[in-house]
Steps between C-alpha positions, in 0.01 A plus 500: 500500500788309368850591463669323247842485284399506125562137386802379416509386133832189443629312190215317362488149477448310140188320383396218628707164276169457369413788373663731210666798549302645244134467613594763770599843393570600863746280699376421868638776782537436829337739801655508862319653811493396890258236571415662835394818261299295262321339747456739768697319803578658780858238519651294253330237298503164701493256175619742154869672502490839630535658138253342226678491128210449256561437145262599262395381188410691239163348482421554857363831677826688673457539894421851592787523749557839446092572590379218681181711614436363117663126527190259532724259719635788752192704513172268492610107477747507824331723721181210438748220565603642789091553644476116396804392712362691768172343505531142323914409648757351267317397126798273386347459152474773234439527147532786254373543153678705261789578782717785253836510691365230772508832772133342602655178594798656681291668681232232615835346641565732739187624582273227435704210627502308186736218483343362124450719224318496201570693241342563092561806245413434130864513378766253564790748570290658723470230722828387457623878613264490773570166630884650551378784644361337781784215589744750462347766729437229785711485824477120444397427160417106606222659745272513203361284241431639192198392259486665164393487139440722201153536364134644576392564809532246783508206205908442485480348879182271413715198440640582863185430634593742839303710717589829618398698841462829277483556175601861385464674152571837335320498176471732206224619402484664176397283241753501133420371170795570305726209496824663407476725789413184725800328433719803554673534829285644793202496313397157590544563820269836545205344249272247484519314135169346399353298698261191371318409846147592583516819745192654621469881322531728833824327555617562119349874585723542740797363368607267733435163294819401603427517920232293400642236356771504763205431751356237271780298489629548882232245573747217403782666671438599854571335806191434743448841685681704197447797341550690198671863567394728175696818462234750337566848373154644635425652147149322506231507772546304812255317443629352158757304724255342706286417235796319275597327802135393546461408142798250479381331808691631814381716781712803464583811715678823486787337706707879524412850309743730438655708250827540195657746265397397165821334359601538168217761481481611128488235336290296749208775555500544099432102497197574682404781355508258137275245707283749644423678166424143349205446789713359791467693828525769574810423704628757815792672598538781747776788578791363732393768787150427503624105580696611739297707672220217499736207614631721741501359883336157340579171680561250194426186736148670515498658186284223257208588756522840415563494139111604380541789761821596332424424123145751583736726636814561228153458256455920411915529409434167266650515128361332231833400263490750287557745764780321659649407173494914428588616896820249404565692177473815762807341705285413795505163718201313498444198680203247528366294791635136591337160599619198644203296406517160724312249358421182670277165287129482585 
């Protein structure tokens, strides 16, 4: 259980030069919390100040330092850093697609080792924020190189022609049509627009057309020996992962399995509920106690092995959207399942 200090919220910070004042209708905030908090240390962070500062733009998903049990970073992506530190040493190396408030990158610094980063989001200001983020929360900001670019996917660093040790991505998965709600703050950032690749129909099924062509594209960018680190929401069958990893020409495996509240839950389970009444699906959720009671005791360095044991197991308390999207309404917590998906070419 954490123990946190709500985050502090400071002055914000303008627009980037380069971008008007007028195509945001939020100004960016900045969040403060203890690194040793965020990242579960037991001391004080060897290589970021002891208190991150994280600004936020308005088209990037805020941290969740005030519930980090439902922060992707705190919760699922550094506790698998950590296991891969353990078991692989330093990965100096690391590369993030659509990095939000660059909190992934931060923490593949300390945890990871990473001395080069590689960072991509679809808008400019995002990076820009993000790129600040991270030099200004190092100890010694000339410890780390920073690659970056604005665009789709891994595609902004192509002319860079680098290699990364891991390669980590958070991707949305609910697919958006409406192009006046894509180009409206967070939107982008929570959707996938259209999409004019070939992707095989169980992947489309399951929403996760974007992990895919993550995957696809990783080919060009890893290092010999890397690996792709997907963060899934386990709203889809197990073995959906495996086969999209399969399908796009890596050897995947459920690298940890584990479990987070449902953030922003309204509005994200009624997403799914629109995709599962159009055919896509059916997509899972569970009650917060029944998680806990089923992740209870579970080591997570040993969890991927026993994440068909687990998923059988939570499988009776499932709900299908439409009953999370109306035990929400009801005031309750729901949460869903989590992957870290590690996904390796061949």
């Amino acid at each position: 259980m954490y123990r946190i200090s709500p985050p502090t919220l400071l002055k914000p910070s303008p627009p980037p030069n380069n971008v008007s004042k007028s195509s945001f209708s939020v100004q960016p905030e900045i969040a403060q919390i203890a690194a040793a908090t965020y990242l579960g240390l037991a001391s004080a962070p060897e290589r970021l100040r002891d208190s991150i500062a994280i600004e936020v733009s308005p088209r990037a998903f805020r941290p969740r330092f005030d519930d980090l049990q439902a922060d992707w970073v705190a919760s699922v992506a550094v506790p698998a850093f950590k296991l891969i530190r353990q078991r692989q040493g330093a990965l100096t190396s690391f590369a993030t697609i659509g990095t939000g408030t660059g909190l992934d990158a931060l923490a593949a610094v300390e945890t990871l080792g990473a001395i080069r980063i590689g960072i991509t989001d679809v808008h400019d200001d995002v990076v820009r924020i993000a790129s600040a983020n991270i030099t200004q929360n190092l100890r010694n900001p000339a410890s780390v190189t920073i690659e970056s670019g604005f665009g789709d996917l891994l595609s902004p660093l192509k002319h860079l022609r680098a290699r990364y040790d891991v390669i980590y991505e958070n991707l949305p998965n609910v697919p958006i049509n409406d192009a006046a709600q894509i180009a409206s703050e967070r939107t982008s950032s929570g959707h996938v627009p259209p999409r004019t690749e070939t992707v095989p129909e169980s992947v489309q099924r399951n929403l996760l057309t974007l992990h895919y062509l993550a995957l696809k594209q990783a080919h060009d960018f890893l290092a010999p020996g890397g690996a792709v680190l997907s963060m899934l929401g386990g709203r889809v069958p197990l073995a959906a992962f495996l086969e999209m990893g399969r399908l796009a020409g890596h050897r995947a495996e459920i690298f940890t399995y584990s479990w987070k509240v449902q953030a922003d839950a309204e509005p994200m389970t009624r997403g799914y509920v629109a995709q599962q009444k159009a055919g896509f699906g059916p997509f899972h959720f569970y009650p917060i106690a029944r998680l806990a009671t089923v992740f209870a005791g579970i080591d997570l360095a040993r969890s991927g092995e026993h994440a068909e044991e687990l998923e059988a197991k939570l499988a009776p308390d499932r709900l299908d959207a439409v009953a999370a999207h109306a035990a929400v309404l009801r005031g309750e917590k729901i949460g869903h399942t989590a992957v870290a998906l590690r996904s390796t070419p061949g």
